[in-house]
C-alpha positions in Angstrom: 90.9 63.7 102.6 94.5 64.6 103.4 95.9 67.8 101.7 99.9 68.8 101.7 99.2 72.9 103.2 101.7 75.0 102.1 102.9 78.0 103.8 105.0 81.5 102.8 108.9 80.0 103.2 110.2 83.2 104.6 109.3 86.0 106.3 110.6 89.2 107.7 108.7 91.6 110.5 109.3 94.6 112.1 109.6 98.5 111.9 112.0 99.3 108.8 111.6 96.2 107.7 111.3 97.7 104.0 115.4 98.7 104.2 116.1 94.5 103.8 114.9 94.4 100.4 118.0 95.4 98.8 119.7 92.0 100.3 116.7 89.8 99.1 116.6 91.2 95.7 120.7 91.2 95.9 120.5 87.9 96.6 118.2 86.8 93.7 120.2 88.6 91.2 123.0 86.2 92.1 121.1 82.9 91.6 119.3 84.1 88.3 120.3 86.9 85.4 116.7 88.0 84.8 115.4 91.5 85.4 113.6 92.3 88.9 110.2 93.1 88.2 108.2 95.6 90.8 104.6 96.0 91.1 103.6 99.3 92.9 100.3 100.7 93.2 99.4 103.6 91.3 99.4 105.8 94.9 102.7 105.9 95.2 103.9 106.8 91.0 104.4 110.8 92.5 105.7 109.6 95.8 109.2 109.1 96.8 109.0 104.7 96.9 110.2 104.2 94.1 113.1 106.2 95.3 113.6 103.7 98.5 113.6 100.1 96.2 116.7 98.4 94.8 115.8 99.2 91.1 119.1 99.0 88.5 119.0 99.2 85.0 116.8 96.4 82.8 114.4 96.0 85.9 110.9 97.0 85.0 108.6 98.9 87.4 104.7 98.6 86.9 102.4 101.3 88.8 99.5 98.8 89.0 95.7 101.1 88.5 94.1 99.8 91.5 91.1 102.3 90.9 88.8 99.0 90.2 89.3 95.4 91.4 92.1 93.6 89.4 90.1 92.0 86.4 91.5 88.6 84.2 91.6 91.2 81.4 93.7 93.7 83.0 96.0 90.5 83.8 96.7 89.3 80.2 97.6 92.9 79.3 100.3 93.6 81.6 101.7 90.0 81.4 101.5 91.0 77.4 103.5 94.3 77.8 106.0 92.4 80.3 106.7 89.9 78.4 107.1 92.2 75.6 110.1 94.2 77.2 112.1 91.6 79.1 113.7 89.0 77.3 114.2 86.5 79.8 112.2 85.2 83.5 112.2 87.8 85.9 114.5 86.9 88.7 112.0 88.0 91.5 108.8 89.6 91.1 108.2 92.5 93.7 104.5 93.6 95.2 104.5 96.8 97.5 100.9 97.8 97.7 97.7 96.3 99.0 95.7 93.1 98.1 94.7 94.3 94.5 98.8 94.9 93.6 99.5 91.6 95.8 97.2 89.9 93.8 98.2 91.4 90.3 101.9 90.5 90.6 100.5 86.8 92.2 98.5 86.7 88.8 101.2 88.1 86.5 103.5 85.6 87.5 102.1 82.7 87.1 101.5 84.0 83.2 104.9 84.4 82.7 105.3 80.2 83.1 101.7 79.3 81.8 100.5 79.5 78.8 96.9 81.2 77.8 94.9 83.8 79.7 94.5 84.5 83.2 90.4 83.3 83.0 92.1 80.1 82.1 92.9 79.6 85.4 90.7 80.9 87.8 89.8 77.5 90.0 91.8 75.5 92.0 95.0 73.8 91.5 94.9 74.4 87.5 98.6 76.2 87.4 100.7 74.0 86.5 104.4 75.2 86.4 105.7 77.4 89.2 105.8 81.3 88.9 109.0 83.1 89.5 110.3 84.0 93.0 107.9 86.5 94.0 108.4 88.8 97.1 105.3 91.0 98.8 105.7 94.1 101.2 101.9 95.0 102.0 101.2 98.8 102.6 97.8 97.6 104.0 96.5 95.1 105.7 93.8 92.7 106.3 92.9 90.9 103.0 95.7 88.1 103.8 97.2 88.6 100.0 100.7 88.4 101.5 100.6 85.0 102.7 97.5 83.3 100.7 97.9 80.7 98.1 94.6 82.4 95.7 94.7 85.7 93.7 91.4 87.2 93.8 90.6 88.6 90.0 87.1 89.7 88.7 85.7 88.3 85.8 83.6 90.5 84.0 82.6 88.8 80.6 81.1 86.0 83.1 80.0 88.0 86.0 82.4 86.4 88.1 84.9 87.0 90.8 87.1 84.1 91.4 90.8 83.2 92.6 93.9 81.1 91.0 94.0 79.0 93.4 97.3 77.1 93.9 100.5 76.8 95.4 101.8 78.2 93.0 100.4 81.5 93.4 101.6 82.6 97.0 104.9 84.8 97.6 108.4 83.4 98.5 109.0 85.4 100.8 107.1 88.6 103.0 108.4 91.9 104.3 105.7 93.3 107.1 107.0 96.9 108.1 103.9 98.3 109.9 105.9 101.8 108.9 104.1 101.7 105.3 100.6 101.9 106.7 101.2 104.7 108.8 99.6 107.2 106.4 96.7 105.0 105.1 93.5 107.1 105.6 91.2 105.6 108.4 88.2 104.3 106.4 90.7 102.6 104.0 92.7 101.1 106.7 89.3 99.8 108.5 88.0 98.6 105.5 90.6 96.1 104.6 91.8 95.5 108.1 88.2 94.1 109.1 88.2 91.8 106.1 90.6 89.6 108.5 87.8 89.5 110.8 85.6 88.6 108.1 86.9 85.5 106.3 88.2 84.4 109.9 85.1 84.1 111.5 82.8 82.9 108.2 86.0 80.0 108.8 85.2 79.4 112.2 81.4 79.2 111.4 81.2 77.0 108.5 81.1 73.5 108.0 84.6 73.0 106.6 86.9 73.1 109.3 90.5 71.8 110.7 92.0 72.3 114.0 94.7 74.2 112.5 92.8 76.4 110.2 90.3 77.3 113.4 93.9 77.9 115.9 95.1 80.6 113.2 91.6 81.9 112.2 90.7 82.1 116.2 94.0 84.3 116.7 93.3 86.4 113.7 89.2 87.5 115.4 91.2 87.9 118.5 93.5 90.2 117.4 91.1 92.2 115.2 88.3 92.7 117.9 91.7 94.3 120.3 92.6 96.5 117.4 89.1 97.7 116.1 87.5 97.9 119.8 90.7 99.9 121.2 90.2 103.6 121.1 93.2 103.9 118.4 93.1 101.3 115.5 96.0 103.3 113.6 98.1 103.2 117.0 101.8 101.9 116.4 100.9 99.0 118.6 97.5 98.2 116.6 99.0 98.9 113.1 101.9 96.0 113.7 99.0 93.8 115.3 96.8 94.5 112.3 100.1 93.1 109.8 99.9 89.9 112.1 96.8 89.2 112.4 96.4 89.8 108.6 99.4 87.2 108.2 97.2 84.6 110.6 94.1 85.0 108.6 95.9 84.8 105.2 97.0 81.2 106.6 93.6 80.8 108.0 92.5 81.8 104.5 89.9 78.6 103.8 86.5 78.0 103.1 84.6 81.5 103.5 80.9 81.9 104.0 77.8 84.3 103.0 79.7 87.8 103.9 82.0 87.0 100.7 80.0 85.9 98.1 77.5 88.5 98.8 80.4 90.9 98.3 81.8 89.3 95.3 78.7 89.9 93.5 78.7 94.0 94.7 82.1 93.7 93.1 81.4 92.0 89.8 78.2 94.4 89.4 79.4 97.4 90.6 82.7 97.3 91.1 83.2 98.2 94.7 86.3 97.3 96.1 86.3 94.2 98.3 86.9 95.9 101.9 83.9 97.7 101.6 82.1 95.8 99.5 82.4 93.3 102.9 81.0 95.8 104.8 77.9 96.5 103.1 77.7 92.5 103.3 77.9 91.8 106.7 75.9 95.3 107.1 72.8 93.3 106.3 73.5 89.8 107.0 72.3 90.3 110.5 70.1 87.4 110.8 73.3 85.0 109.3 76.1 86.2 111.4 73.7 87.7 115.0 77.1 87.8 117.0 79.5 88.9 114.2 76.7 91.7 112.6 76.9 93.3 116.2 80.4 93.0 116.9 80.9 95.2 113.2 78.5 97.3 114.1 80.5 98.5 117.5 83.4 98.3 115.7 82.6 101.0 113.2 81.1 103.4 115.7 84.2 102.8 118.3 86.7 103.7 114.6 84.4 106.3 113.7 83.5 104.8 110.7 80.3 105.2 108.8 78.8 103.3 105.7 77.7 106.0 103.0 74.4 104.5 102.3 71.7 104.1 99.0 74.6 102.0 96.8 71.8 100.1 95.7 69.1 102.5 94.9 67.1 103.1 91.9 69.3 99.9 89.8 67.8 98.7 87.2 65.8 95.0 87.3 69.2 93.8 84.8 71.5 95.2 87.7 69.6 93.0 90.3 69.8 90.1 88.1 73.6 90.8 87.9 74.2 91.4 91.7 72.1 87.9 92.7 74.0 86.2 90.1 77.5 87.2 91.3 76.3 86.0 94.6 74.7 83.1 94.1 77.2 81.2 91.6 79.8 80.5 94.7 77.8 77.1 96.1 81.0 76.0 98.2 81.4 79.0 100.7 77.2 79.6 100.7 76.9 75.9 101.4 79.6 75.9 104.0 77.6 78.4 105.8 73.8 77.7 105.0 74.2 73.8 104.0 73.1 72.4 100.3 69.9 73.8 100.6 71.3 77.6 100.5 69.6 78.7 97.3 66.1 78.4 99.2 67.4 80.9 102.2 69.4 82.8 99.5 65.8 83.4 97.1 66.5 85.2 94.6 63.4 88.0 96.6 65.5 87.7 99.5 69.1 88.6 98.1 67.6 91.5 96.2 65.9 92.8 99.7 69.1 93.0 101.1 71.0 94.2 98.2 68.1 97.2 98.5 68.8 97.8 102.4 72.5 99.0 101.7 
């Protein structure tokens, strides 16, 4: 099989890097009349950002409610309401947040060119005309949203978490300013920074592999085990490694393996949010991932990071039901890792043992 791989086209790194988005938005307002459009997460609506961004009358600025995973619902609405206040295509759309804004402006855009609802189009390659320009300044990282071509959206009418996957979907162009995750608190900045490590090395242990795909993702495990087995992850050094190797693994971004889908069904059932809901994956995958399981588990006690544990007790038997079937519905990355026969490692006894050791 060959595939055409498509990349971010531009990209911009560095301390400050934040002060050049006047010029990029400038020079989209001069190659289309349409509003700019900014997606902010809801941390920063009583901060001063808003303050530092090129807004000017007619742009629109959405605080996106990142207190929950972004959901196919929560899509259609705010498409809805922006395509209810601007009368024309946006001439860039804006992300400054984390993966769950990343992925809400990646989402929200390509409804502004496609018809229906955001469900419809969960899969691959079923978006069909391209989004506007859309531009993404991470204020964390590790989840690879800035340079991925898949927006990561639950599905809660069918218990499913699930990306529009396309190449369509992924950003124009990426401003990395390591500045914006100075003040991230530690156990969010380990959480999503390790999820880098994660979908890296389920890449490099899977089935479905290319040289370039294992060069990036190789790179990406590289950096993360410098940054998360230094004494200071948060350094200035370690905080502009993290933004790269978060950019590597987002290009690495391919098949995934057990960690994820395990994850996606915590998610889908109870709505943990996908950093940590990696962690409590890989926490009991042990047997899966030997190397990886004790790498994490140094990792965490080197960052000072600890696991609050019991998420899983005293759930009902529909709640189990619910967290097996999130898992076990994603056959390609649980075949990549475990081979076509995964559903008779993965018993439905056996996920529900693990679910019960977190």
């Amino acid at each position: 099989m060959y595939r055409n791989a498509k990349n971010v086209s531009y990209y911009m790194i560095g301390q400050g890097a934040l002060a050049q988005l006047d010029d990029l938005v400038s020079a989209r307002r001069a190659v289309h009349d349409g509003p700019a459009v900014y997606f902010l997460d809801h941390f920063f609506e009583d901060k001063n950002l808003h303050d530092r961004l090129p807004v000017m009358p007619g742009d629109q600025v959405v605080y996106v409610d990142t207190t929950d995973e972004p959901t196919t619902e929560y899509m259609d609405v705010i498409a809805a309401k922006l395509r209810a206040q601007v009368s024309e295509l946006p001439c860039c759309m804006v992300a400054l947040g984390g993966g769950a804004t990343m992925d809400t402006c990646k989402a929200v855009a390509n409804l502004m060119t496609n018809p229906g609802k955001a469900e419809d189009y969960q899969g691959w390659d079923l978006v069909k005309h391209p989004a506007p320009y859309k531009i993404a300044a991470p204020t964390l990282a590790g989840t690879g949203a800035e340079c991925s071509r898949t927006c990561v959206l639950s599905n809660v009418r069918k218990n499913l978490k699930l990306g529009m996957n396309s190449d369509f979907t992924m950003f124009d162009q990426v401003l990395l300013d390591p500045d914006l995750t100075r003040t991230v608190p530690r156990n969010q900045y380990f959480y999503t920074g390790i999820d880098t490590y994660m979908h890296c090395f389920e890449s490099l242990t899977g089935s479905y592999r290319n040289v370039v795909v294992d060069a990036l993702a190789q790179k990406a495990v590289e950096m993360c085990k410098d940054i998360f087995l230094s004494d200071d992850m948060m350094s200035d050094e370690n905080r502009e490694k993290m933004m790269i190797a978060s950019y590597l693994g987002g290009m690495a971004a391919g098949f995934v393996g057990v960690v994820h889908p395990v994850s996606a069904g915590l998610s889908v059932a109870l709505h943990l949010h996908h950093g940590i809901a990696n962690c409590y994956a890989l926490s009991v995958l042990e047997d899966i991932y030997p190397e990886q399981h004790k790498d994490f588990m140094t990792m965490m006690e080197r960052q000072g990071i600890e696991l609050p544990r019991g998420i899983c007790a005293d759930l009902t038997d529909a709640q189990y039901d619910a967290l097996y079937e999130g898992t076990i519905v994603h056959e390609r990355p649980l075949s990549n890792r475990l081979g076509p026969d995964y559903r008779k490692i993965l018993t439905r006894e056996n996920l529900i043992d693990r679910f019960k050791r977190m």
